[in-house]
N, CA, C and O atoms as a GROMACS GRO file, in nm:
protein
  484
    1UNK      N    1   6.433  10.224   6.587
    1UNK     CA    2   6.400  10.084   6.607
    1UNK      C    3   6.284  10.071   6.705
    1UNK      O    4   6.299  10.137   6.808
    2UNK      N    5   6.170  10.000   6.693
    2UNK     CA    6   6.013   9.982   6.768
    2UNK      C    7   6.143   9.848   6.892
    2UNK      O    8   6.234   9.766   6.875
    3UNK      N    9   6.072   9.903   6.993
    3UNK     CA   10   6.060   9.822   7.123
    3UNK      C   11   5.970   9.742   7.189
    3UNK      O   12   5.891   9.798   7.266
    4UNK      N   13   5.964   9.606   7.173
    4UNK     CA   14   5.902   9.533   7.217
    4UNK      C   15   5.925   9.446   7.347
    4UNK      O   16   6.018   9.366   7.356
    5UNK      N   17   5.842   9.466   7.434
    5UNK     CA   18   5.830   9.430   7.544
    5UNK      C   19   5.763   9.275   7.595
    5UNK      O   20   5.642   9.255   7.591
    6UNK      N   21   5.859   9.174   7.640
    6UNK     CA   22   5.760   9.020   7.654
    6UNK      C   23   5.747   8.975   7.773
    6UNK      O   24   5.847   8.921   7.819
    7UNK      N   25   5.648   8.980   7.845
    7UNK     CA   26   5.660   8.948   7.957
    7UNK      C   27   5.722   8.750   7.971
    7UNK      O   28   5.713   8.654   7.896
    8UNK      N   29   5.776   8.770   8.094
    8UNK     CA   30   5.828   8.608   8.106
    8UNK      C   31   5.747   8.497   8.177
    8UNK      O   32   5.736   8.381   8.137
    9UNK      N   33   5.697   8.546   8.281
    9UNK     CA   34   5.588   8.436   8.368
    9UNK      C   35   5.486   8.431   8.273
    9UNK      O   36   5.472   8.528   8.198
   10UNK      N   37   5.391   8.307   8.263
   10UNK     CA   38   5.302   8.213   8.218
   10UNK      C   39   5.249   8.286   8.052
   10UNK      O   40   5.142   8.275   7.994
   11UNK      N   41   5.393   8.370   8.009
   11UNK     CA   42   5.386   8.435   7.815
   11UNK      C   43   5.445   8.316   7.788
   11UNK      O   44   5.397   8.225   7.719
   12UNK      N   45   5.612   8.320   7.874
   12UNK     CA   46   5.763   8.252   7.782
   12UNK      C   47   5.776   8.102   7.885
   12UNK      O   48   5.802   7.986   7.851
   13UNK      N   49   5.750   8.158   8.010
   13UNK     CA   50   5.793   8.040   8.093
   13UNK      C   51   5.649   8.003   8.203
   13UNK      O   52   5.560   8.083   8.233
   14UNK      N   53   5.659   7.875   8.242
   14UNK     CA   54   5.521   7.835   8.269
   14UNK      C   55   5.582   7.839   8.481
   14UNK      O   56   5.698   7.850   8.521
   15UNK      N   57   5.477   7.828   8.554
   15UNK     CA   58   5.542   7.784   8.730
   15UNK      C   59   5.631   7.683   8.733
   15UNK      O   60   5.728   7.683   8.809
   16UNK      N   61   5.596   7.562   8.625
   16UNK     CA   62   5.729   7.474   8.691
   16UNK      C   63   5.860   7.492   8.659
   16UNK      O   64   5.955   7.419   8.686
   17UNK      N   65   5.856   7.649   8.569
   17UNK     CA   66   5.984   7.646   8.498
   17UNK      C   67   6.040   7.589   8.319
   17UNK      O   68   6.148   7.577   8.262
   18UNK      N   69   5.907   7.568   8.286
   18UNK     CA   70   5.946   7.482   8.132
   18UNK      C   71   5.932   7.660   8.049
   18UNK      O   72   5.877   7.770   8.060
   19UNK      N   73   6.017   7.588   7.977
   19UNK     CA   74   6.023   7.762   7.870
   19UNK      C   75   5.866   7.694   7.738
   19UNK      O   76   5.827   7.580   7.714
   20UNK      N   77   5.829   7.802   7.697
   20UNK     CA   78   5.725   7.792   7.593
   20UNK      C   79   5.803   7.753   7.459
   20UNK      O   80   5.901   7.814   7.417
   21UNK      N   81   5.722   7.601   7.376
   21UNK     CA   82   5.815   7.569   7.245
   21UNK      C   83   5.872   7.654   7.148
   21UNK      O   84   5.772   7.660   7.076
   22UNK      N   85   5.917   7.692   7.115
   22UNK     CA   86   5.944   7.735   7.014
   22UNK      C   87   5.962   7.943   7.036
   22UNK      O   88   5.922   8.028   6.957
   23UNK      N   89   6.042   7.969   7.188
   23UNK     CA   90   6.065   8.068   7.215
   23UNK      C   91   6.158   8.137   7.148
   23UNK      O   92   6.130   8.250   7.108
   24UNK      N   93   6.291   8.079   7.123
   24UNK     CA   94   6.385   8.089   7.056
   24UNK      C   95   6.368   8.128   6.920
   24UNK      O   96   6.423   8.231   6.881
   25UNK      N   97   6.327   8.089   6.876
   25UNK     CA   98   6.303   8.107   6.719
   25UNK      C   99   6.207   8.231   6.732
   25UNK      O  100   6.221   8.315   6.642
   26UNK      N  101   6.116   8.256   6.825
   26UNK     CA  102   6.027   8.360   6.808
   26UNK      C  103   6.085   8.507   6.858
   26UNK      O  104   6.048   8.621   6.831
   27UNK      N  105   6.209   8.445   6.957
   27UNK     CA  106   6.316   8.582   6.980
   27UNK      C  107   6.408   8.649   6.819
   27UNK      O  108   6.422   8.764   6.779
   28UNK      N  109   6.450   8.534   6.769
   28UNK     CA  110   6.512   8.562   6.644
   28UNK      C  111   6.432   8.661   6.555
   28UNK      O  112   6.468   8.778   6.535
   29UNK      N  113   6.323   8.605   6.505
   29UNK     CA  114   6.249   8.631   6.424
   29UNK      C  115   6.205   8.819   6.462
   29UNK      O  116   6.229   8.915   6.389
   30UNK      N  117   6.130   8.819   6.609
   30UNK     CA  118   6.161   8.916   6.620
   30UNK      C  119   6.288   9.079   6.605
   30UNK      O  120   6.275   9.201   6.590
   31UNK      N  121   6.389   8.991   6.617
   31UNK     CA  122   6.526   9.064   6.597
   31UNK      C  123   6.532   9.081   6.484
   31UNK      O  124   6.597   9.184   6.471
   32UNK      N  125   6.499   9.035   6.365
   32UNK     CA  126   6.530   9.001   6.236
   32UNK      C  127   6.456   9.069   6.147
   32UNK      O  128   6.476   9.094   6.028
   33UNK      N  129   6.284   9.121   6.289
   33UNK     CA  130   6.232   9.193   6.169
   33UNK      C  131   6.263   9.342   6.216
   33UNK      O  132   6.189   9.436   6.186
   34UNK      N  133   6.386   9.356   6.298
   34UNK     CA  134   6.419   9.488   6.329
   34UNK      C  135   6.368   9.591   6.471
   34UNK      O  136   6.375   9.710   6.503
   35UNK      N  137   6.313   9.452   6.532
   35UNK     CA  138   6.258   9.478   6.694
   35UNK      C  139   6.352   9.457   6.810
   35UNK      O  140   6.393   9.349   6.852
   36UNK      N  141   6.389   9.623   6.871
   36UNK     CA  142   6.477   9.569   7.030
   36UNK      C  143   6.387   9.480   7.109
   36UNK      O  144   6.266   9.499   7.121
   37UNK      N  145   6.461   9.371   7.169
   37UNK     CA  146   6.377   9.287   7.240
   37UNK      C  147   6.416   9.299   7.414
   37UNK      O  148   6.521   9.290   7.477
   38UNK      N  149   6.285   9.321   7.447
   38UNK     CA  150   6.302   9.308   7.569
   38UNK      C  151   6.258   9.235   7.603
   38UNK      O  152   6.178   9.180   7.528
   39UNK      N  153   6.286   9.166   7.778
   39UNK     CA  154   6.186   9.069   7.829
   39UNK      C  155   6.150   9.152   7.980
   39UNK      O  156   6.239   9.229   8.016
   40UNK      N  157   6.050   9.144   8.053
   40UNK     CA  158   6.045   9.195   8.188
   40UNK      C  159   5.975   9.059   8.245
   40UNK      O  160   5.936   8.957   8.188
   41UNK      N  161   5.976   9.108   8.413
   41UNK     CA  162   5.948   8.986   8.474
   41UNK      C  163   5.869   9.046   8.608
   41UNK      O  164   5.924   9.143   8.660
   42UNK      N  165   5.761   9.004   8.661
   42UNK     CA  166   5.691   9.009   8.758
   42UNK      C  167   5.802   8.972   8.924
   42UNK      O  168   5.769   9.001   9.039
   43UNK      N  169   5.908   8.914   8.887
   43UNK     CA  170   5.978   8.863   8.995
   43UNK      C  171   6.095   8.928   8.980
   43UNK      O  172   6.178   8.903   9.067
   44UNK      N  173   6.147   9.056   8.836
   44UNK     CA  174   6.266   9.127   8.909
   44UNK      C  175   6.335   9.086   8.747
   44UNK      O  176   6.303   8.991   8.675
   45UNK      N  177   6.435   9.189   8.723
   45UNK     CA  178   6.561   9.154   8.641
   45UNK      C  179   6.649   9.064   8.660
   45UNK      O  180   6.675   8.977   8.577
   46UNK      N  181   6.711   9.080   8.787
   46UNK     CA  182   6.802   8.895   8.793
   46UNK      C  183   6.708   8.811   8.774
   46UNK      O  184   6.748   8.746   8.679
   47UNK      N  185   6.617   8.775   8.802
   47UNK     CA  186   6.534   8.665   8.794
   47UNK      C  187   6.492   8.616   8.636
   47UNK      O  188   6.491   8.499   8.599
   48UNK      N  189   6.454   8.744   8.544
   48UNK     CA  190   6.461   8.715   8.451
   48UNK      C  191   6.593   8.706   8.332
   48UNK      O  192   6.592   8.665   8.216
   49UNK      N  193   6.705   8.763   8.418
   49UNK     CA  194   6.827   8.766   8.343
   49UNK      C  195   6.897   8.574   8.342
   49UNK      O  196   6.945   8.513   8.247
   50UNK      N  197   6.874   8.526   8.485
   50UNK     CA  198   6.922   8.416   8.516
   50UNK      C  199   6.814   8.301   8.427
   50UNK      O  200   6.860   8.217   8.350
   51UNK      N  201   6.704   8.313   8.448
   51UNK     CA  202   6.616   8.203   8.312
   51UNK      C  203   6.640   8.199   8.198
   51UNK      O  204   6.649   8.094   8.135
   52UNK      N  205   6.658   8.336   8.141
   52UNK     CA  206   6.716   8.358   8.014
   52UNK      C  207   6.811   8.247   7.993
   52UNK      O  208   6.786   8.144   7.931
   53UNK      N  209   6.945   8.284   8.062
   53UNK     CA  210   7.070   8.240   8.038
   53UNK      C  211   7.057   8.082   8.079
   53UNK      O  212   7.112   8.000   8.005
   54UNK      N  213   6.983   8.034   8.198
   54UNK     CA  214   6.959   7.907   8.153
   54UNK      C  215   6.876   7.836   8.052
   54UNK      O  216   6.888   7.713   8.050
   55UNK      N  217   6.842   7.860   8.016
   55UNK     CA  218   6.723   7.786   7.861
   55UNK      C  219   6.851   7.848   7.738
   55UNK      O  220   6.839   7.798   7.627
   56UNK      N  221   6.963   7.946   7.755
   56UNK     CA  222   7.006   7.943   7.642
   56UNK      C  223   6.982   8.029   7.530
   56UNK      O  224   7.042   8.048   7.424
   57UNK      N  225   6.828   8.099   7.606
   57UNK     CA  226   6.771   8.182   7.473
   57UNK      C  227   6.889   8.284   7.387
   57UNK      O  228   6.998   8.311   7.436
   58UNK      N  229   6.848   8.326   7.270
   58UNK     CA  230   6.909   8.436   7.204
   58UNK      C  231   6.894   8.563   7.302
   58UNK      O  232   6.802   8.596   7.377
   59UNK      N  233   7.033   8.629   7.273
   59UNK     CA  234   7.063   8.766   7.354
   59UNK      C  235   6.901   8.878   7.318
   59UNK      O  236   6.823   8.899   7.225
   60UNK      N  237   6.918   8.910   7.421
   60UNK     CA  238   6.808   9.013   7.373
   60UNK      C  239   6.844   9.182   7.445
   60UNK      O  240   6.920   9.190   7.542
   61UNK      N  241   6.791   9.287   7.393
   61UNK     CA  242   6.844   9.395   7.450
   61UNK      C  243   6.819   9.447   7.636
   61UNK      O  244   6.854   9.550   7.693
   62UNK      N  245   6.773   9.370   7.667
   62UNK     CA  246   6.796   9.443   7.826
   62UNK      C  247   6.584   9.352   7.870
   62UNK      O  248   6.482   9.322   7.808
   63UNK      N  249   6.641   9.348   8.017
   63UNK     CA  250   6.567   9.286   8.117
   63UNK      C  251   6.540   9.393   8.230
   63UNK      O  252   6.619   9.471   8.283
   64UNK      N  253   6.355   9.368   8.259
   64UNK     CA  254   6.281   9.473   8.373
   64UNK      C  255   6.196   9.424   8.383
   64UNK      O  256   6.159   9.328   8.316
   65UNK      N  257   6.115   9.497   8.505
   65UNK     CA  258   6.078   9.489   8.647
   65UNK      C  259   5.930   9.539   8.517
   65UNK      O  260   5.901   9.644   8.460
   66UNK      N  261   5.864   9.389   8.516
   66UNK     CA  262   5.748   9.428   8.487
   66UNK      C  263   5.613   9.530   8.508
   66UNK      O  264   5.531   9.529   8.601
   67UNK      N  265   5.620   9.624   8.380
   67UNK     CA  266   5.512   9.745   8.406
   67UNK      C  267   5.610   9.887   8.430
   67UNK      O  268   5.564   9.989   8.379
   68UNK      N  269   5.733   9.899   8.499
   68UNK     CA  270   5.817   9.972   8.546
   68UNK      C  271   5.915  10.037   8.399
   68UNK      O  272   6.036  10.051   8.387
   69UNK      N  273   5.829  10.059   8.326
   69UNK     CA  274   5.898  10.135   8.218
   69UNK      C  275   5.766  10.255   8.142
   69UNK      O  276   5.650  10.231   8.109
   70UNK      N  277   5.840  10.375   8.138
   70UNK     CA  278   5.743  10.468   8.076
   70UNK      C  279   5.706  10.400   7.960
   70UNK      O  280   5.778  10.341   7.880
   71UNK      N  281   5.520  10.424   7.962
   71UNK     CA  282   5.458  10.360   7.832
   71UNK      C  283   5.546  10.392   7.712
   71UNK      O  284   5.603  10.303   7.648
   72UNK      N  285   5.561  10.574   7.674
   72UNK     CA  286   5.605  10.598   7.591
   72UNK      C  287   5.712  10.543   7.552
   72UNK      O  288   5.764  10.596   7.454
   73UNK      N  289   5.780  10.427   7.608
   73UNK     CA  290   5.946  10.358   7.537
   73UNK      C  291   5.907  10.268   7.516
   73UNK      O  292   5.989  10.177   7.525
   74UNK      N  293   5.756  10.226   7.472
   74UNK     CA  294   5.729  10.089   7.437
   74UNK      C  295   5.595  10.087   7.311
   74UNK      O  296   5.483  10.136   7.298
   75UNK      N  297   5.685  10.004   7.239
   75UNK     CA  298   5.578   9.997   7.088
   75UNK      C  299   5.492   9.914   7.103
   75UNK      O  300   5.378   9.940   7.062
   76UNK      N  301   5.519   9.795   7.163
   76UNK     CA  302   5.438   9.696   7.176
   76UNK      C  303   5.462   9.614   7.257
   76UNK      O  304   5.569   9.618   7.318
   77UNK      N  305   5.342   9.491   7.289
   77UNK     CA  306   5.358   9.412   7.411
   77UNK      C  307   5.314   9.298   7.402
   77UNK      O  308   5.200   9.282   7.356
   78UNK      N  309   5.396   9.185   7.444
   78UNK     CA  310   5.321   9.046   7.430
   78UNK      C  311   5.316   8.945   7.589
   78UNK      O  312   5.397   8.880   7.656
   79UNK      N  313   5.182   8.979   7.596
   79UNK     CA  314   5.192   8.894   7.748
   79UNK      C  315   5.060   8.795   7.742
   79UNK      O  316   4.994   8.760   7.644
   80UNK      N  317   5.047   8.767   7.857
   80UNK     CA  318   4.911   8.681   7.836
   80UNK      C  319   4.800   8.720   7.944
   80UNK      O  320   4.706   8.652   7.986
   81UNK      N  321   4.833   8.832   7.971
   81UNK     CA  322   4.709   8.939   8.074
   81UNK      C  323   4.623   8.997   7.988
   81UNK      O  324   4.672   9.087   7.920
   82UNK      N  325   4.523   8.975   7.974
   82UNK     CA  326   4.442   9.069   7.868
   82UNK      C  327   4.449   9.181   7.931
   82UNK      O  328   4.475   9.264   7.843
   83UNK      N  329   4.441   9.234   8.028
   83UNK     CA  330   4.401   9.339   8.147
   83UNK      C  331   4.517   9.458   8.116
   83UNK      O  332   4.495   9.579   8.111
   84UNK      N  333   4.673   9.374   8.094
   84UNK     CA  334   4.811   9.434   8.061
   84UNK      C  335   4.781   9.464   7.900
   84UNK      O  336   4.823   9.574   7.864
   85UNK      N  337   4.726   9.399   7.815
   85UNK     CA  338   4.726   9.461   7.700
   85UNK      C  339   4.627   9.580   7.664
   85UNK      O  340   4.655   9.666   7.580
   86UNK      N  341   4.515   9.578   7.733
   86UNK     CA  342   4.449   9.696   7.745
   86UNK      C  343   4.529   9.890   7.816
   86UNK      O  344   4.493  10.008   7.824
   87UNK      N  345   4.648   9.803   7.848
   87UNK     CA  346   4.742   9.932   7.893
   87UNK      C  347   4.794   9.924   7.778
   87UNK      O  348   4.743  10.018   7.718
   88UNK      N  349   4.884   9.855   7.688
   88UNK     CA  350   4.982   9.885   7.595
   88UNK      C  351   4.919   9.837   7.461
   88UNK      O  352   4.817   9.769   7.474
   89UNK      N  353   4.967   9.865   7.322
   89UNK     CA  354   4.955   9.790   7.230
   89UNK      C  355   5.043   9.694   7.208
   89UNK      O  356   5.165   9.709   7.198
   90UNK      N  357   4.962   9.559   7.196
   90UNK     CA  358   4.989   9.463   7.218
   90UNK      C  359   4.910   9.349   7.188
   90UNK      O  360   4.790   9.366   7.164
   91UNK      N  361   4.978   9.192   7.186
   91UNK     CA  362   4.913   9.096   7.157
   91UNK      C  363   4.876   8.997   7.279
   91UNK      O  364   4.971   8.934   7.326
   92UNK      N  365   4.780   8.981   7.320
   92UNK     CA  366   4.754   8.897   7.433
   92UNK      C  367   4.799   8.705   7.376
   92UNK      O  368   4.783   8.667   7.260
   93UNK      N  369   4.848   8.624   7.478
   93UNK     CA  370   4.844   8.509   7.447
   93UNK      C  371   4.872   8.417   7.556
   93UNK      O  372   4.958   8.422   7.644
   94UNK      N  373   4.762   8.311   7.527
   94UNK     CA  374   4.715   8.212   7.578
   94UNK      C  375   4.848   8.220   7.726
   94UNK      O  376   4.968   8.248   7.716
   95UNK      N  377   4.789   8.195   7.818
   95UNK     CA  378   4.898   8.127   7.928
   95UNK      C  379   4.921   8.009   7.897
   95UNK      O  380   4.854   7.912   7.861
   96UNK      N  381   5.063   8.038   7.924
   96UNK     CA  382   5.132   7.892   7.908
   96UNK      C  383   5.144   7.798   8.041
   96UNK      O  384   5.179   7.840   8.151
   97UNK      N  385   5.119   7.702   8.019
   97UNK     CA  386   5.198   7.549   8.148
   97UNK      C  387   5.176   7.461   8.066
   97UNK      O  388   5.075   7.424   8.007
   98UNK      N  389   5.306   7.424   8.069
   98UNK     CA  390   5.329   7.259   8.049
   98UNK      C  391   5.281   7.136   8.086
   98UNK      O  392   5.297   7.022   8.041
   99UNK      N  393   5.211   7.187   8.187
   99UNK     CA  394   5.160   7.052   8.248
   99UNK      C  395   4.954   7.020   8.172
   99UNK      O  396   4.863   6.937   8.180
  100UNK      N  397   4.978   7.127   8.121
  100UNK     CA  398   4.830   7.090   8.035
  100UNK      C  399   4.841   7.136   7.943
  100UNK      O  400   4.859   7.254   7.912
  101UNK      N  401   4.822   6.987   7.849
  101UNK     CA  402   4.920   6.983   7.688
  101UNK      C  403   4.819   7.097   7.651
  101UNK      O  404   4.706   7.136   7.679
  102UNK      N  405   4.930   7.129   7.569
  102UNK     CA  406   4.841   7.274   7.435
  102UNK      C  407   4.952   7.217   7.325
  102UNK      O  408   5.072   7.219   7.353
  103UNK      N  409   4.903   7.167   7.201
  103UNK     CA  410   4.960   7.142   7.102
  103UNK      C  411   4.996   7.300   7.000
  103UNK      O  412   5.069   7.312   6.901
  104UNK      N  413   4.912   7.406   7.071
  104UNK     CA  414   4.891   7.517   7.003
  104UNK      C  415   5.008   7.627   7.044
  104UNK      O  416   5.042   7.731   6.988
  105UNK      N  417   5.065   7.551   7.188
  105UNK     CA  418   5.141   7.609   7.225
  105UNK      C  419   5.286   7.714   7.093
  105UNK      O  420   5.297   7.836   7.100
  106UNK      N  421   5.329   7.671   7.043
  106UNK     CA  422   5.427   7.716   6.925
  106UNK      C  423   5.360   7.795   6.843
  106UNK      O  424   5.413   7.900   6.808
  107UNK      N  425   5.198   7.750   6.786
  107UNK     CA  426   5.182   7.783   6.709
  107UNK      C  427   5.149   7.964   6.704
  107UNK      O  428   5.152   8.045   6.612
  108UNK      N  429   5.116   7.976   6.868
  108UNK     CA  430   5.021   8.133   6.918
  108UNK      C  431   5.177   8.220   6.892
  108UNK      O  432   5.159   8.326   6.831
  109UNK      N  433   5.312   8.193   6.925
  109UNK     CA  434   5.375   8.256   6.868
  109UNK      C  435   5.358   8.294   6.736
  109UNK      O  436   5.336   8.411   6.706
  110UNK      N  437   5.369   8.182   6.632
  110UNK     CA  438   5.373   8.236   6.513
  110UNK      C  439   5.237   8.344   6.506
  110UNK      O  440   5.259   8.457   6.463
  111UNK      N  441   5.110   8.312   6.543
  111UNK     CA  442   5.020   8.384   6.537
  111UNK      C  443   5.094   8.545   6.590
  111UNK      O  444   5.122   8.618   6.495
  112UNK      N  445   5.116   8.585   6.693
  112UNK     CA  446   5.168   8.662   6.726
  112UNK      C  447   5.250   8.792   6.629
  112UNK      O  448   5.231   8.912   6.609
  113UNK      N  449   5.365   8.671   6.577
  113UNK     CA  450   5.445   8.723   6.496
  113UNK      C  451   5.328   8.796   6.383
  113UNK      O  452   5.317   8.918   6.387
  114UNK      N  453   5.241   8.715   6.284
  114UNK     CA  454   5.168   8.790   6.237
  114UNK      C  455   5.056   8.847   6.250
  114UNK      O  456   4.997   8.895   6.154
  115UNK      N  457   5.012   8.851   6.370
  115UNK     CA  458   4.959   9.032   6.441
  115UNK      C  459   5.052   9.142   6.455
  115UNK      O  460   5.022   9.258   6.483
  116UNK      N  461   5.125   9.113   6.441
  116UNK     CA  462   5.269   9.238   6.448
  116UNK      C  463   5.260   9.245   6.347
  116UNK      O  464   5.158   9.313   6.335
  117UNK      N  465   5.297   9.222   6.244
  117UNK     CA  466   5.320   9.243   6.143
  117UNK      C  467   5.167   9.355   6.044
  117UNK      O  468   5.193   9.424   5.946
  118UNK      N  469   5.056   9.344   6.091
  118UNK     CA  470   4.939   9.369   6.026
  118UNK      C  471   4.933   9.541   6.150
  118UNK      O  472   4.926   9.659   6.115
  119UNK      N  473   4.939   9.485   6.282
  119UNK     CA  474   4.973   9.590   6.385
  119UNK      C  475   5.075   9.721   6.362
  119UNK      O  476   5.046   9.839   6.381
  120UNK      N  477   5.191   9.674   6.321
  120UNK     CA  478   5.288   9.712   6.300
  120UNK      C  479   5.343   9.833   6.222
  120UNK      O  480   5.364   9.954   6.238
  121UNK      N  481   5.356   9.726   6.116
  121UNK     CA  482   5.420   9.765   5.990
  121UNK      C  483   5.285   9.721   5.859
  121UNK      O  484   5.306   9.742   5.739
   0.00000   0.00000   0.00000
């Protein structure tokens, strides 16, 4: 099974705390096409274990300490550091905040999803 790695600050969740639209569905989808999902976090595993569980998201396989995993256990990467995707293969995307509308916001997931897919498989 390919391991995918998402970072959580300004990929999934923005500073004030709003989760990115349409996260949920983009965790599924991932699972569905046969990807362990991880999330890591610049601020720590509880930190990202406890956001998780408040927004509700779908279970995903295990939470870390962003960057703190041998490259080799990771297929791919979706963050919004271009700088971090030049370490891993991976899809860079837009930073997220809520507080300055992006109608495109949902859509860079789906984009995502099919760069993986062309990346991928």
């Amino acid at each position: 099974m390919k391991k995918i790695f998402i970072t959580l600050e300004d990929t999934l969740i923005d500073p004030s705390g709003v989760m990115r639209p349409g996260t949920g569905t983009f965790i599924e989808v991932l699972k569905s096409m046969g990807f362990q999902v991880y999330v890591w976090s610049d601020r720590g595993m509880v930190y990202a274990e406890r956001v998780w569980e408040k927004h509700n998201l779908p279970a995903v396989h295990g939470f870390f300490v962003r960057g703190e995993v041998d490259r080799q256990g990771i297929d791919y990467v979706v963050d919004s550091d271009p700088s971090f995707i030049k370490r891993y293969n991976g899809s860079c995307i837009k930073e997220w905040n809520s507080l300055q509308y992006d109608p495109s916001a949902e859509k860079q997931l789906k984009d995502v999803l099919e760069k993986i897919k062309v990346d991928i498989f």
